[in-house]
Structures are given as C-alpha cells and as structure tokens.
N, C-alpha and C positions, 0 to 999 in steps of 0.2 A: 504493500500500500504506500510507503513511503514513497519510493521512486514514482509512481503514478503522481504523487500528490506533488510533486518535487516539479513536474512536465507542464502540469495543470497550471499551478501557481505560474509558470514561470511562461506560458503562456496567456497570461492577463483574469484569470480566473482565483476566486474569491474561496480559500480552501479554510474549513477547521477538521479536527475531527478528535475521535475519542477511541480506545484501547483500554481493553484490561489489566496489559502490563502498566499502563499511567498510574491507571487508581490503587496497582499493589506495590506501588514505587520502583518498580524494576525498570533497570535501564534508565537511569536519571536523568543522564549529560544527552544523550539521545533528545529526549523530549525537551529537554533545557534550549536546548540549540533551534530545535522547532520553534519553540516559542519566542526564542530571541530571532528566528530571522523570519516573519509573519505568518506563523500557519497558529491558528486560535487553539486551544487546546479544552477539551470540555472532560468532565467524567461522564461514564458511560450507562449514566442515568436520564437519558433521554434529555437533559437541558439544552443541548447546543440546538437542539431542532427547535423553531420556533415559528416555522412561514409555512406556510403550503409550496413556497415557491423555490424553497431548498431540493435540493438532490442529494438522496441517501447511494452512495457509494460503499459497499463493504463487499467483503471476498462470500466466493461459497458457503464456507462453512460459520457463518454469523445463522442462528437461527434464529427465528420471526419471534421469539419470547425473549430477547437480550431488548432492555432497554428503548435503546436506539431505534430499532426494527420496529417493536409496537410503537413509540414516535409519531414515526414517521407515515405508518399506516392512520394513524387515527387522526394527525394533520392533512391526509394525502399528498405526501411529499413523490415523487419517483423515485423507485427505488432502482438502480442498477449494479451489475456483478463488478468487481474491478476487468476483469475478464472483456465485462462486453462494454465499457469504457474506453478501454485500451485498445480494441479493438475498431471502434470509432475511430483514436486517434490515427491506429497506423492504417488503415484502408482510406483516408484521408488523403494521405500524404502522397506525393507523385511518385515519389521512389522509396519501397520499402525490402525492407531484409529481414526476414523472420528466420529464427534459430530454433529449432524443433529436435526432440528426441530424449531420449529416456537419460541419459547423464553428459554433462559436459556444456549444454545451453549455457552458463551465466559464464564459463571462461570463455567460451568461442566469441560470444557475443561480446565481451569488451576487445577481445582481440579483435573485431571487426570494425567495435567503432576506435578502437587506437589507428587502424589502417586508415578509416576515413577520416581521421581529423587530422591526420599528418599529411594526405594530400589536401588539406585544406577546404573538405566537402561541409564540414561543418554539421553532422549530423545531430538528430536526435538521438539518446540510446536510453533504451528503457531494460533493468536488470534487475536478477533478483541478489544482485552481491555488492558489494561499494570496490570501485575500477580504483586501485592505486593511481594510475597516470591519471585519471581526473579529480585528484583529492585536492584541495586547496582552501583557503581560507573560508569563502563563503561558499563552499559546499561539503562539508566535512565528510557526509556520508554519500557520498559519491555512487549511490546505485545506481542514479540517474542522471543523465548531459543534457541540459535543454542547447538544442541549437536552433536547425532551421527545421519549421514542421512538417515542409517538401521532402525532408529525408532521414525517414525512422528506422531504424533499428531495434529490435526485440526479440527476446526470447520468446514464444509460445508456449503454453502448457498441455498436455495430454490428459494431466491426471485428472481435470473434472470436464473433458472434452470440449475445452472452449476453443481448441486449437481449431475447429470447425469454422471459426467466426473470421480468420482471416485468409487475406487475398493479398500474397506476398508476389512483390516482383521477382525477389530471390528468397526461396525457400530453402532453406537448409536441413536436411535430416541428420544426423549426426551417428544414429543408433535406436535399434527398440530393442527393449528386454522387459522381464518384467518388473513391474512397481505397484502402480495404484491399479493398474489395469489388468484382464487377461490378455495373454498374447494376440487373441483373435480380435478383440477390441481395438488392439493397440493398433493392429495390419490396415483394419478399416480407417481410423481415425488418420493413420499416418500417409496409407494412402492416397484418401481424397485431399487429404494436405499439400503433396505433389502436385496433384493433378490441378491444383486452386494455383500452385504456383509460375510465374509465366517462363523461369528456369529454373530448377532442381537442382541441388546440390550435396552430393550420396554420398557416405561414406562404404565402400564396396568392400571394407575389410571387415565389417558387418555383415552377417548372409541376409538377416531380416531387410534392412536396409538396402542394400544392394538390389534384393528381390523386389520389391516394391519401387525403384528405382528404373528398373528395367520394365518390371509391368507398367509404369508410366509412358515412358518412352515408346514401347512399342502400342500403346494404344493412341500414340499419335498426340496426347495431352500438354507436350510441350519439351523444351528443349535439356538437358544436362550436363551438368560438368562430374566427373568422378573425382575421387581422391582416395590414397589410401598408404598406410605405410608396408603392407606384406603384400596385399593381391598384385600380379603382374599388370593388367592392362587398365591404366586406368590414366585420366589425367595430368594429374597432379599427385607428386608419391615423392620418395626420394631418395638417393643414389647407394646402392647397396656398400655394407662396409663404411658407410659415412657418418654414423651415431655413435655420437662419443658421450657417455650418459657418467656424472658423478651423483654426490649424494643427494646436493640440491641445482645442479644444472642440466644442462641436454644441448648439444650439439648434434646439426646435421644439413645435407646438402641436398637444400629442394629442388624437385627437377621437374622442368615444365615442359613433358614430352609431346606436345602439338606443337613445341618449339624449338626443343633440345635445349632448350637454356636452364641456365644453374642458378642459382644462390645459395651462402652461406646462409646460414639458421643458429642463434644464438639465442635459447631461453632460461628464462631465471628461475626453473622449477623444472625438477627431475619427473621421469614416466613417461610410457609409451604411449599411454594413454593424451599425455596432455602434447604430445608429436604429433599426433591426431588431430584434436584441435587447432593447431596451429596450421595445419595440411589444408582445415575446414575453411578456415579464417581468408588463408592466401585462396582457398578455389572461389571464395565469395566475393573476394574482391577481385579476382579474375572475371567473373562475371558479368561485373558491375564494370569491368575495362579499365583498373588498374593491372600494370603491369605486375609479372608475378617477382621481379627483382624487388621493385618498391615495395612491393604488399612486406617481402622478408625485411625488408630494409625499417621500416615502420615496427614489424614486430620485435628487431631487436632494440627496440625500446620498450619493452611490454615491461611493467612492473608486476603485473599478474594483478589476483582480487584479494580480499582477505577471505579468511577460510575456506582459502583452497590449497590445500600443504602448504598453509600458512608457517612459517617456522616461528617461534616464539622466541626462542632462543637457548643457547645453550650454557650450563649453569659450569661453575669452576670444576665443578666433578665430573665434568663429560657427558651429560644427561642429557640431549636434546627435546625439548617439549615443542609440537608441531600444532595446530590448529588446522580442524579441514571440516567440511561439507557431506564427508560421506555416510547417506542413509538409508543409500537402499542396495541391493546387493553387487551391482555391478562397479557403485560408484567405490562402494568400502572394499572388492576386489582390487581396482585400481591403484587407490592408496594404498592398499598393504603391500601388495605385490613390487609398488617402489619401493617398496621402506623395507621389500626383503631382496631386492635387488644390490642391494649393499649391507653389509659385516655391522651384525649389532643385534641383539637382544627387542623383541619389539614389547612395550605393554598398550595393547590397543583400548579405548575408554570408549565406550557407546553409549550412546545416551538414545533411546528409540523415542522417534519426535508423535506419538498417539497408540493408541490400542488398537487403533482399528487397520493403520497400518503394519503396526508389529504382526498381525494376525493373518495379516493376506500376504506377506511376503518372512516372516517368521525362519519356514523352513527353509529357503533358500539364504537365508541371512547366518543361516547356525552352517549350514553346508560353505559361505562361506569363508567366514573365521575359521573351519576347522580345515579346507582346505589349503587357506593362502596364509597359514602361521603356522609354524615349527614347534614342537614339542616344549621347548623353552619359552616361548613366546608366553603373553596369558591374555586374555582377553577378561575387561572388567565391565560388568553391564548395573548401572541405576533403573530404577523401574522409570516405566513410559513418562514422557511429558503427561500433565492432565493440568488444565487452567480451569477446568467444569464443561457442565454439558454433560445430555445425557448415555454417548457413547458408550457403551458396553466395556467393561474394564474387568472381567472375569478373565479372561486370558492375558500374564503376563509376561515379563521376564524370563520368570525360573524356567520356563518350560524350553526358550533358548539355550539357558543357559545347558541344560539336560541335554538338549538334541548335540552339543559341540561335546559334552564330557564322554556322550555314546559314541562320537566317531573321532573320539582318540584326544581332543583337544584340552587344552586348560581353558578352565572359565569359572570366573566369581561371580556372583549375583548378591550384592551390595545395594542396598534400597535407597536409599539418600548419598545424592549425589557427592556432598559433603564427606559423607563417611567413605565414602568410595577415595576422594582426591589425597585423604591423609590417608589410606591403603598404600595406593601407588607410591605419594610420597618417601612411605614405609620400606616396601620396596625394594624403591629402583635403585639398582646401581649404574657405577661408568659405564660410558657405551649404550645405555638404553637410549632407545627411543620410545618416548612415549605420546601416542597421538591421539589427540582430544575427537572422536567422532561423533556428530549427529545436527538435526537441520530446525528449523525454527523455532531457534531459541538462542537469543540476541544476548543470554547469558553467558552464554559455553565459553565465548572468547577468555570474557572475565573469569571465568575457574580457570579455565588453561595460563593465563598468565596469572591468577595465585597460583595454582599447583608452581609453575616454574619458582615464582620468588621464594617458596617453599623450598626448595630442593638445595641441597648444600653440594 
C-alpha cells in the first residue's frame, strides 16, 4: 500500500490512511516519516472517513467488518482493491512493463527501473521492496519512483489473481511454481497474462514458463524475447564458463545472441537465481530498444533492494546475519542454496507470514529446508504471523517442523519470535550464517539487526 500511496500522492492526489501496525505502534519511524512528508495518518477506527466523496483503497485481505470497510459502506464511499487501482494506473500509461511470476518480481522490477532511469526515461516504478539506488532524502522508503505517468513499471501479482486486470506493453514472466495458487491456476492466470501482453518476456530455464511462453507465441498472440542462464537456444543467456560467483557477488558475460554481442555483468548479490533476474531485466529493456551493453552497463550500478540477501553485517566473531524475503518454497530454495554454495554453517530463521499460507504450501516448505540444508545446518521456525481475523489457525508450525525432522533434517519450533533470536544468538558460532526469512512483516529487519548487535 505504501508505494501505491507514494504514486498517488505524488501524482496531485489527496492521500490518508490507516493500519493496524499504527495503532499497535509497530514500525514507528515508518509512519513518523509518513506523517512528516503529507500522507494524514488516522487509527483504524473508521474516523478518517468522513465524505461520501472519499475513496476507500485497501488490499484483498481487509475484511468488510474492520472499521474502515463498515465506514465507508455506510457513508457510500467507493471502495476499490489496491490491485485494481494500480491497475488503472499502469493500463493508463503509454508504455508499460509488468513483472509477473511466482518469485523474483520486486528485484527484477527495480533492476528494470534502474535501467530506465539511467537512460534517462524517467519512469514510474511501483514495488513491493524499497530500491537502494532510489533511496534519498525525501523518499526514504523507496518502494516506489514517481516519474513520468506515460511510463510504468510494476510488478503484478498472481496470488489473488489481479494479474488479470492488466495490459502490459512488456510482460515479463519470470517463473510459476507453487505459492498461493494451484499449479493449474497458476498456467491459466499466467497464460492469459502473455497473451494480454503486446511482447512476452520468458524465462525458458523454467519448463512452466517456457511452456506457456511458447503456447503464446504459436497461437499467434504476440511477439517474445527468451532469456535464460542453462537452456541452449534462447535470446538472451550468457557465455559458458563466464560466472564467477563469491559469497556476496556474481560475475558474468551476457551475450546477446541475435547479435553476438557481449557485456560484462557485475552484481552486488551472490545466486543463480538472482543471474536470472538480471538476464530478465536486460531482455526487458531489450524490448523496450535499449541496447543490451547499456541495459549491463546501468545494472552494474544496481545496489539491489532491502531484504533481498540483504547482509546485515558481520559481527567481530565471524557470524554473518543476512536479511531476505524468502517465503515460499522456491524463493527460500534460492537463498539457501546460495548461502550453501559457499563454506559455513547455515542457521536459517523463518518466520511463516499466515496460516492459511503455511497450510497450502507447508509440505513443500518442510521438503525444502530438509533438502537444500546439510545435517549441521538447523533450521528455527516462530509460529505464523496473526494480526487477527478470523483465519483458521488450527494448523501450525510444529507440524513443519515434524515433516523436516522425518526427512532427516534439524529443526526447532520456538513460538515467540523473541525467544527464538536469543536461541540462535545462543548458538551461533564463527563462520555461521544466519538468515532472517519471511514476508510481510516490516518487523523482521529490526530483529535481524538486534539479533546481529547481539552476537559477540
């Protein structure tokens, strides 16, 4: 919501609004900053609404008995999803670039808009992360860039199928797997997202993808560019033998085979996975008719997002504490899999962001921690986020934790997150890595840097 509200404002429109985290004082300096640079701030007692002639703005999951919601019903305010706001905005715009797919959307999408604003396009970028390279004074939480409103940029979402709602000039798929969706869902959904798109941008190292990529194409629905870092025939990929990967960097030579031309590739975050992304980035702005030297030349300025193998830093005893995003099972693959691509001890912390998600993706999440961490490794899980609502909360945790200890892994099941951090701190020794995982909870940073200050 923030970045939405960040676009709006910054587009001449009149924004307040209210959250739960306000009224429990979580996240202080966040809303402090709000407040100091004009977005009104109300508690989420129905008071900011007051006109029939206001627009109620909230995400899916706000239900019609919070507050705000009855409000604005019994004022007859309009009510719309952030989803289909957003969606206004960028089918609006003359030239837009939507970033779709099950993991990897909020880093590809500032990689894209770091490319367009170093040629000077001036985009719009709408994220669900805050962009390092756009961080500055008056815009601290940098999820969002207002530029020009002719050229949007955004990530789309699948999980409550609003990805439906737009009509991207360059579509980006990234990747499906599963998350909030079934796989068959996902095919449809992502599908007709191509086919809405007026060029496709596939990543073919994906079979889902790839597949769905191709079924476009040959139905005549519109044009594509490929990318990939293993498959053979494909676009944009790059130069065998040429990935020079340390703990937290990546080096490599992209090659833009409709052209035979090279560039150097320097990024400031380790993984194959986030090679990937970068592949996504330059094929997008290939698209869009930047060349693919510049597209690399722009990304080696990428400062990356925060919590995304965010590094905290590393304490006088050799402990490295990381910050990252991963919550569902491809993306927590990703990250472990770097962090065991290099010599160290891993203690992975997850925090599962609902019930209802721990529930639909559970056994794919215990399969895998217990596959992509080594015997010494341990994995530490807190019980689910819950802010309230009447979400079903009978399945928790433990029952994770159980599925990883049956196939061979270590794992702790720690109920308070708190009690969990002085664990680890307990502990770690030199050498570890310990990586703070899980998603909408604008807390987790701040445990991850106590835990570190913690650590001797």
């Amino acid at each position: 919501m923030l970045p939405l509200a960040q676009i709006l404002r910054g587009m001449g429109c009149e924004v307040a609004g209210s959250d739960r985290s306000y009224d429990q004082g979580r996240t202080p300096d966040k809303f402090a900053w709000l407040s100091g640079n004009g977005f009104a701030l109300h508690p989420q007692d129905g008071s900011g609404l007051t006109s029939p002639n206001q627009v109620l703005v909230a995400s899916a999951a706000v239900e019609d008995t919070v507050p705000d919601a009855a409000r604005a019903k019994e004022l007859g305010c309009e009510r719309l999803t952030r989803a289909e706001v957003l969606a206004m905005l960028f089918n609006q715009a003359g030239y837009s670039v939507a970033i779709g797919g099950t993991s990897g959307k909020s880093t590809v999408t500032g990689m894209i808009g770091t490319i367009l604003a170093a040629q000077d396009y001036d985009p719009t970028i709408m994220n669900g992360a805050v962009m390092k390279n756009f961080v500055a004074a008056d815009n601290q939480f940098a999820s969002a860039r207002v530029g020009l409103p002719e050229i949007f940029v955004s990530e789309v979402d699948e999980s409550d199928g609003s990805i439906a709602l737009y009509r991207p000039t360059i579509g980006v798929l990234l990747n499906v797997s599963l998350d909030h969706k079934s796989l068959e869902e996902l095919r449809d959904l992502f599908g007709d997202y191509l086919a809405s798109s007026g060029c496709g941008v596939v990543n073919f190292d994906n079979d889902e993808a790839r597949m769905l990529g191709q079924a476009s194409v040959a139905d005549g629905k519109g044009q594509m560019i490929s990318f990939a870092v293993e498959h053979p025939h494909v676009d944009i990929t790059v130069e065998a033998g040429s990935i020079v990967e340390g703990p937290f960097t990546l080096q490599a030579k992209v090659i833009d085979n409709r052209a035979s031309e090279t560039a150097a590739l320097t990024l400031p975050m380790p993984g194959l996975h986030n090679l990937s992304n970068a592949l996504a980035a330059i094929a997008a702005a290939s698209a869009a008719g930047i060349a693919v030297a510049d597209a690399v030349a722009a990304l080696n300025q990428f400062q990356g997002l925060a919590r995304r193998f965010d590094v905290i830093g590393t304490s006088p005893g050799g402990i490295t504490v990381i910050d990252d995003f991963g919550h569902n099972p491809e993306k927590c693959a990703a990250t472990l899999r770097t962090l065991k691509g290099t010599p160290g001890r891993v203690i992975a912390f997850f925090q599962p962001h609902g019930y209802g998600p721990l529930r639909q993706m559970g056994d794919e999440l215990a399969e895998t921690f217990a596959r992509e961490l080594d015997a010494d490794d341990i994995t530490v899980m807190c019980d689910p986020v819950y802010y309230g609502g009447t979400v079903d909360r009978s399945e928790g945790t433990e029952r994770i934790i159980k599925l990883i200890e049956d196939a061979g892994g270590s794992a702790r099941h720690i109920a308070a997150r708190e009690d969990c951090g002085a664990h680890i701190a307990e502990i770690a020794q030199p050498g570890d890595r310990i990586v703070i995982m899980g998603a909408r909870d604008d807390t987790l940073t701040g445990f991850a840097k106590t835990l570190f200050e913690g650590l001797k």
